[in-house]
Biotite code that builds the C-alpha atoms (Angstrom):
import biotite.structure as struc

atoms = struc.array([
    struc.Atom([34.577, -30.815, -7.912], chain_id="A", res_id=1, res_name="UNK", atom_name="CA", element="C"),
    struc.Atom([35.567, -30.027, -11.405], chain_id="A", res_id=2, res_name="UNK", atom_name="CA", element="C"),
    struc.Atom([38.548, -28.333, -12.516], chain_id="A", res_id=3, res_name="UNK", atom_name="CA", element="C"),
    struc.Atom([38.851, -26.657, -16.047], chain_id="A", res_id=4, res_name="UNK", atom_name="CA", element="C"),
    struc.Atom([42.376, -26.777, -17.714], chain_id="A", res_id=5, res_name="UNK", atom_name="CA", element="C"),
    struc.Atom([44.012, -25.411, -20.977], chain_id="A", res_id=6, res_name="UNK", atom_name="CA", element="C"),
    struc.Atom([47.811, -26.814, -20.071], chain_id="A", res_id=7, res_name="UNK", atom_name="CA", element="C"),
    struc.Atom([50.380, -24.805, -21.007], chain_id="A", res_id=8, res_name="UNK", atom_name="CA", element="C"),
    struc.Atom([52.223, -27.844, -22.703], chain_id="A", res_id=9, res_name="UNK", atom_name="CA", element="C"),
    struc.Atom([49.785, -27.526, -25.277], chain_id="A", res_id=10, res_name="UNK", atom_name="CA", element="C"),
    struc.Atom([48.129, -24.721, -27.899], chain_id="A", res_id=11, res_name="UNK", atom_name="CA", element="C"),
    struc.Atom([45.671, -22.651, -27.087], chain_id="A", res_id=12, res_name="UNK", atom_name="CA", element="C"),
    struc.Atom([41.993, -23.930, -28.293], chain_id="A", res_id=13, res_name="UNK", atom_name="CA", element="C"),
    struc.Atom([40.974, -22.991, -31.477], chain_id="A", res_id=14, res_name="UNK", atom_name="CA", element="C"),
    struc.Atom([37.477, -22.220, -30.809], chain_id="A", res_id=15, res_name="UNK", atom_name="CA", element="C"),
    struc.Atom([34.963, -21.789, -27.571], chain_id="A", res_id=16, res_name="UNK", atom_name="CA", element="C"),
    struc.Atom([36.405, -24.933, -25.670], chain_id="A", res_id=17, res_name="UNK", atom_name="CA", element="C"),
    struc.Atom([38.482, -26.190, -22.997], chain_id="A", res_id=18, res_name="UNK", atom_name="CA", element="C"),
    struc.Atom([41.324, -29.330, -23.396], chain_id="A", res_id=19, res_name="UNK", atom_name="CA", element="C"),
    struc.Atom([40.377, -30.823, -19.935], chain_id="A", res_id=20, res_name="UNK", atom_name="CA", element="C"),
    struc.Atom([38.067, -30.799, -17.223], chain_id="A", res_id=21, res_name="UNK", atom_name="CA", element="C"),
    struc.Atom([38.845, -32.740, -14.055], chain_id="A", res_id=22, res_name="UNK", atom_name="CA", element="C"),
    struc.Atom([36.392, -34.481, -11.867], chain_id="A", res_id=23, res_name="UNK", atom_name="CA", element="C"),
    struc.Atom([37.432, -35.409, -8.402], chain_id="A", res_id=24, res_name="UNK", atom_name="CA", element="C"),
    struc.Atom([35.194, -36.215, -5.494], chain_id="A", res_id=25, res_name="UNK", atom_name="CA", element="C"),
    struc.Atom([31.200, -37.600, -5.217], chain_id="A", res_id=26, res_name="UNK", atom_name="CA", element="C"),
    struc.Atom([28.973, -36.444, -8.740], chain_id="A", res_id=27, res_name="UNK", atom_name="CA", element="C"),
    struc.Atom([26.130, -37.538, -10.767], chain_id="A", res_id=28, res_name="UNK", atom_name="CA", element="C"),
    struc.Atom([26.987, -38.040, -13.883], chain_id="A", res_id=29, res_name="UNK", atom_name="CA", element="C"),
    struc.Atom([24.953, -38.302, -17.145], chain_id="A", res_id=30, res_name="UNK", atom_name="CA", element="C"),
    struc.Atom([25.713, -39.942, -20.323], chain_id="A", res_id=31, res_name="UNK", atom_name="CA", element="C"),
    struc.Atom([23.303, -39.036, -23.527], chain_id="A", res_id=32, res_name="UNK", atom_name="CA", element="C"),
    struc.Atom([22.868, -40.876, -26.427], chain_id="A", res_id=33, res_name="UNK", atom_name="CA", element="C"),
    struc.Atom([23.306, -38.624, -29.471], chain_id="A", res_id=34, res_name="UNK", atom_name="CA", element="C"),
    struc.Atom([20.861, -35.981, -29.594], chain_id="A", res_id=35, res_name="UNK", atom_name="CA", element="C"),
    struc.Atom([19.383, -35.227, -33.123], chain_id="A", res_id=36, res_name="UNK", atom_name="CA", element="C"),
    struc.Atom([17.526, -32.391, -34.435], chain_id="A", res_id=37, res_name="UNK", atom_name="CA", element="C"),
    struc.Atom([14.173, -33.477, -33.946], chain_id="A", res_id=38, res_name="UNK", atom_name="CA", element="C"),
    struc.Atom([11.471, -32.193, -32.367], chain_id="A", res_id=39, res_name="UNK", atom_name="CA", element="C"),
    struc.Atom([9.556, -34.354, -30.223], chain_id="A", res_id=40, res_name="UNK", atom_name="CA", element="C"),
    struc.Atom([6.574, -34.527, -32.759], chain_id="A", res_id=41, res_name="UNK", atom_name="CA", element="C"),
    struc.Atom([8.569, -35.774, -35.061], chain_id="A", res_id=42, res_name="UNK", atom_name="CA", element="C"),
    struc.Atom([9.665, -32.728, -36.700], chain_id="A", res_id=43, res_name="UNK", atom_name="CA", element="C"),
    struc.Atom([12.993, -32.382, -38.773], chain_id="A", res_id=44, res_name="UNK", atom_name="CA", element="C"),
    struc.Atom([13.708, -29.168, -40.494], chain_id="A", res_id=45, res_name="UNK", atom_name="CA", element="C"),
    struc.Atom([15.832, -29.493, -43.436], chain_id="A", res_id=46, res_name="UNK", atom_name="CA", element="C"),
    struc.Atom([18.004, -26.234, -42.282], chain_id="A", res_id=47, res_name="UNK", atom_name="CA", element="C"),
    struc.Atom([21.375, -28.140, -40.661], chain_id="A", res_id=48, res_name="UNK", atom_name="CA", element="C"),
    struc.Atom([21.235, -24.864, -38.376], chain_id="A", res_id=49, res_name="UNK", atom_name="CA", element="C"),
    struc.Atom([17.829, -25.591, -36.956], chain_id="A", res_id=50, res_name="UNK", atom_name="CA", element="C"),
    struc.Atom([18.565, -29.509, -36.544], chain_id="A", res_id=51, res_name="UNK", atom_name="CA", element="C"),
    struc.Atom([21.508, -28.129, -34.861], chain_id="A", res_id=52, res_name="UNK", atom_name="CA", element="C"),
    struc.Atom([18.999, -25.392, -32.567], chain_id="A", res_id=53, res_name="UNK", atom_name="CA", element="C"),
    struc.Atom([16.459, -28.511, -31.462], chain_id="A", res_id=54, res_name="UNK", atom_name="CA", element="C"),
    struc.Atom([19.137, -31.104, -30.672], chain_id="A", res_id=55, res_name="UNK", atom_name="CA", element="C"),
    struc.Atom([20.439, -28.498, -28.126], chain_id="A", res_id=56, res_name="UNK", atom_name="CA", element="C"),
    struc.Atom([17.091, -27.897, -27.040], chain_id="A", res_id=57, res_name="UNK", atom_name="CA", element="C"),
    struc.Atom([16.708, -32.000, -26.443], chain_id="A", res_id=58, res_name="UNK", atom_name="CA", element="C"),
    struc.Atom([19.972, -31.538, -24.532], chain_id="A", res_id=59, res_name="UNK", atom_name="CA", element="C"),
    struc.Atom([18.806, -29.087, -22.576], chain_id="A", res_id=60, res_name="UNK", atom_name="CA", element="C"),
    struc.Atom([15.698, -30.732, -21.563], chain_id="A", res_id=61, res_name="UNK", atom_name="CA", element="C"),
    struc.Atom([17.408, -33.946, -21.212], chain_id="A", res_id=62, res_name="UNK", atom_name="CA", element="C"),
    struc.Atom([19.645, -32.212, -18.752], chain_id="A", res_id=63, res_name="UNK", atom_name="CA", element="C"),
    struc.Atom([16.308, -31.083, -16.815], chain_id="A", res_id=64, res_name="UNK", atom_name="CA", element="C"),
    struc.Atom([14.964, -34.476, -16.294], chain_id="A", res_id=65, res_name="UNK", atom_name="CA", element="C"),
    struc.Atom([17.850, -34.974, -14.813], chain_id="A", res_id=66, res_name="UNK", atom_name="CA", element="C"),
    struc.Atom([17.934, -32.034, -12.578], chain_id="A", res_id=67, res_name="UNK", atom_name="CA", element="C"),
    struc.Atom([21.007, -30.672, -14.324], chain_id="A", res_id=68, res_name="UNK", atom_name="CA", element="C"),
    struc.Atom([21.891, -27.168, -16.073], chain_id="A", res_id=69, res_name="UNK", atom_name="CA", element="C"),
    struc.Atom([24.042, -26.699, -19.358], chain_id="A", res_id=70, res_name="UNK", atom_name="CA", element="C"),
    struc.Atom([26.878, -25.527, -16.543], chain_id="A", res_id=71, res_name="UNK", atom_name="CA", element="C"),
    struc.Atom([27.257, -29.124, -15.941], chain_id="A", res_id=72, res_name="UNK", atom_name="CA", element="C"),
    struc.Atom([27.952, -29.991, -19.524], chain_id="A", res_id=73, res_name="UNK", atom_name="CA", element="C"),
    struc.Atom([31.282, -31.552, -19.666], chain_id="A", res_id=74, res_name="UNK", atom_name="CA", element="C"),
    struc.Atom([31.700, -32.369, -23.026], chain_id="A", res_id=75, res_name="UNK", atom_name="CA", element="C"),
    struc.Atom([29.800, -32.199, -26.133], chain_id="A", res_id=76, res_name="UNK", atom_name="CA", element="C"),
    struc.Atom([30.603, -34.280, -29.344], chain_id="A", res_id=77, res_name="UNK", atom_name="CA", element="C"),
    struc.Atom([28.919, -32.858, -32.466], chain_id="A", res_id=78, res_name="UNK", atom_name="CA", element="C"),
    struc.Atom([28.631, -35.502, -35.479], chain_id="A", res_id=79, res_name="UNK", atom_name="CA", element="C"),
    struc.Atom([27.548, -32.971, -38.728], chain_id="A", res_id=80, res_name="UNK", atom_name="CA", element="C"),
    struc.Atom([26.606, -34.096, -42.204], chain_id="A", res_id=81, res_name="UNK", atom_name="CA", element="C"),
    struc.Atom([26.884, -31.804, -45.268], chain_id="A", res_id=82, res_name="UNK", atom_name="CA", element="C"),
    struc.Atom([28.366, -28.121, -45.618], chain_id="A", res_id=83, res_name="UNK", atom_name="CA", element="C"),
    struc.Atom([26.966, -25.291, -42.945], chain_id="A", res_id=84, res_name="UNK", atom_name="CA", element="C"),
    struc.Atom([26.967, -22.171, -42.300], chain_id="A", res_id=85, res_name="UNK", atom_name="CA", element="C"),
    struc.Atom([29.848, -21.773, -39.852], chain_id="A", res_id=86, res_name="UNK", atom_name="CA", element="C"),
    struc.Atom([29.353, -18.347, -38.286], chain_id="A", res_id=87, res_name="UNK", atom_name="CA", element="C"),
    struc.Atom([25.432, -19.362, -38.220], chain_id="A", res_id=88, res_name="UNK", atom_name="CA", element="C"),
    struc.Atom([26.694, -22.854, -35.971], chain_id="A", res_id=89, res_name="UNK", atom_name="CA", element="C"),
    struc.Atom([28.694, -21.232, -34.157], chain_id="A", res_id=90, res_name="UNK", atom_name="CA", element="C"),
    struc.Atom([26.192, -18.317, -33.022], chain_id="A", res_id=91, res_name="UNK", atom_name="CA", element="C"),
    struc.Atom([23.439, -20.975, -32.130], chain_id="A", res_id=92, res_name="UNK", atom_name="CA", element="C"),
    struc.Atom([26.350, -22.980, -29.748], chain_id="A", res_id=93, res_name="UNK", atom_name="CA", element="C"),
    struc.Atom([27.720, -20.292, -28.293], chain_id="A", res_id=94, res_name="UNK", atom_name="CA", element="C"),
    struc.Atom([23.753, -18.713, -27.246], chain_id="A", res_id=95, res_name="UNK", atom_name="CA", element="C"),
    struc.Atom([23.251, -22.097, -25.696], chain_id="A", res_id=96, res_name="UNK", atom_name="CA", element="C"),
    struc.Atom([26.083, -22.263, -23.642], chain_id="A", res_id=97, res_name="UNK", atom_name="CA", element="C"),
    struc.Atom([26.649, -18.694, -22.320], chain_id="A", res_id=98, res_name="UNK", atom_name="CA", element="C"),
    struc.Atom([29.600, -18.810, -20.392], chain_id="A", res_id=99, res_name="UNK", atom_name="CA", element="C"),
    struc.Atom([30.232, -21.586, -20.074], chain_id="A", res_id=100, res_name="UNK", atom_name="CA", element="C"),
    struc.Atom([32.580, -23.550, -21.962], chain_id="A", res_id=101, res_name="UNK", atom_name="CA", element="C"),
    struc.Atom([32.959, -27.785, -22.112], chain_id="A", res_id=102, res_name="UNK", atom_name="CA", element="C"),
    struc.Atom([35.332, -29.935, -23.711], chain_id="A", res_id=103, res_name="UNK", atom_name="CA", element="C"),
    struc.Atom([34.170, -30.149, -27.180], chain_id="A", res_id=104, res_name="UNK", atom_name="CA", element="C"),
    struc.Atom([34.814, -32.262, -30.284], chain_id="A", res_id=105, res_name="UNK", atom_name="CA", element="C"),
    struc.Atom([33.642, -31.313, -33.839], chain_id="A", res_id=106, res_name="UNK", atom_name="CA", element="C"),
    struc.Atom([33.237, -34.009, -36.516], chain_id="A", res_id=107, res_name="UNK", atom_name="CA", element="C"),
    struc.Atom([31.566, -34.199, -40.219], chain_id="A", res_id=108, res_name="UNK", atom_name="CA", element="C"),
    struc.Atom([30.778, -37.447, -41.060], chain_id="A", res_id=109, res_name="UNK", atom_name="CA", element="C"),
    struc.Atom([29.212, -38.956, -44.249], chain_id="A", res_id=110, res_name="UNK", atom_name="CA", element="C"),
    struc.Atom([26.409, -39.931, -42.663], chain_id="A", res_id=111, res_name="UNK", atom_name="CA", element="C"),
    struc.Atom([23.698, -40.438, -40.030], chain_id="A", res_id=112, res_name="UNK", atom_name="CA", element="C"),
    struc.Atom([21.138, -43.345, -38.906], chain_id="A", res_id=113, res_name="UNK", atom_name="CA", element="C"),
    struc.Atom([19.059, -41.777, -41.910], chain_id="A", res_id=114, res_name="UNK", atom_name="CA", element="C"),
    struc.Atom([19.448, -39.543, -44.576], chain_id="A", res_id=115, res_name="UNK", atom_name="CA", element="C"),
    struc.Atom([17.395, -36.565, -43.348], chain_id="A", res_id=116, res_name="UNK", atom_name="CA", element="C"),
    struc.Atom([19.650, -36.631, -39.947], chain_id="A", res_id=117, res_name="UNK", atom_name="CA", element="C"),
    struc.Atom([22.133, -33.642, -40.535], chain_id="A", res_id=118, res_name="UNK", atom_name="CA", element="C"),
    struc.Atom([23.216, -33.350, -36.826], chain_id="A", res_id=119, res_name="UNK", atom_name="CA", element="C"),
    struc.Atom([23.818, -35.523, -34.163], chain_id="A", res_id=120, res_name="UNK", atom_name="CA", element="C"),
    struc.Atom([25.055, -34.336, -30.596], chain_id="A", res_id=121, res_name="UNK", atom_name="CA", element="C"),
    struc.Atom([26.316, -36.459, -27.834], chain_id="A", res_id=122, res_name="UNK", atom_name="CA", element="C"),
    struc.Atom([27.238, -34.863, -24.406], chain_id="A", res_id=123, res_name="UNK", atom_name="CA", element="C"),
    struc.Atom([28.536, -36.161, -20.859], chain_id="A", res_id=124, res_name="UNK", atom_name="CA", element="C"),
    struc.Atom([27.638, -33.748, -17.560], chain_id="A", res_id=125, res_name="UNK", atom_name="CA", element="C"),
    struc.Atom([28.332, -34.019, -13.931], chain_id="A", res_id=126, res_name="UNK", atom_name="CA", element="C"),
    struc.Atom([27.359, -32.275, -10.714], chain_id="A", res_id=127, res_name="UNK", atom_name="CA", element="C"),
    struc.Atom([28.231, -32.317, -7.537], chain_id="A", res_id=128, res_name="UNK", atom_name="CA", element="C"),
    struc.Atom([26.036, -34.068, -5.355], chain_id="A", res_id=129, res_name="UNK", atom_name="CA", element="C"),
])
């Protein structure tokens, strides 16, 4: 079972995310290694926005191989090189996820494994089984 939390003890979050989500009981879990924003032909658009659109879409299908949805995303870690368009990043997260909201962590970094890399996404999900 999985139980979402925003404790009271602490602010409210400051964008689409939760503080905490509890897992209790049997689940299947699934660890990625960091998605990037290439397509599986080897494509890598220099928009940051589209890297950002295709490493969701490797989540996603990740997530299928695994016979999981994006509602068993528990937490996503996004690793972001360079300046964005915020209100573009945002739009493009918030169609993948729908309604439902993970634990999330936003960093900008320096760099990536290779200069063209602008985006990097790791992400943890669970299920009951």
């Amino acid at each position: 079972m999985k139980i979402v939390r925003n404790p009271q003890e602490v602010h409210d979050p400051v964008a689409a995310y939760v503080h905490q989500i509890e897992v209790t009981g049997p689940q299947q879990w699934l660890t990625l290694s960091g998605q990037l924003g290439m397509a599986a032909d080897g494509y890598l658009p220099e928009d940051p926005i589209d890297q950002i659109r295709i490493a969701l879409d490797n989540i996603k299908k990740n997530l299928r191989a695994a016979d999981m949805e994006i509602t068993d995303l528990t937490k996503l870690v996004f690793y972001l090189v360079g300046d964005m368009d915020t209100d573009r990043r945002r739009e493009v997260v918030s169609q993948f996820l729908g309604d439902h909201i993970p634990c999330t962590t936003m960093l900008y970094v320096v760099a990536l494994a290779a200069p063209d890399f602008k985006v990097e996404i790791d992400a943890w999900a669970c299920r009951d089984i």
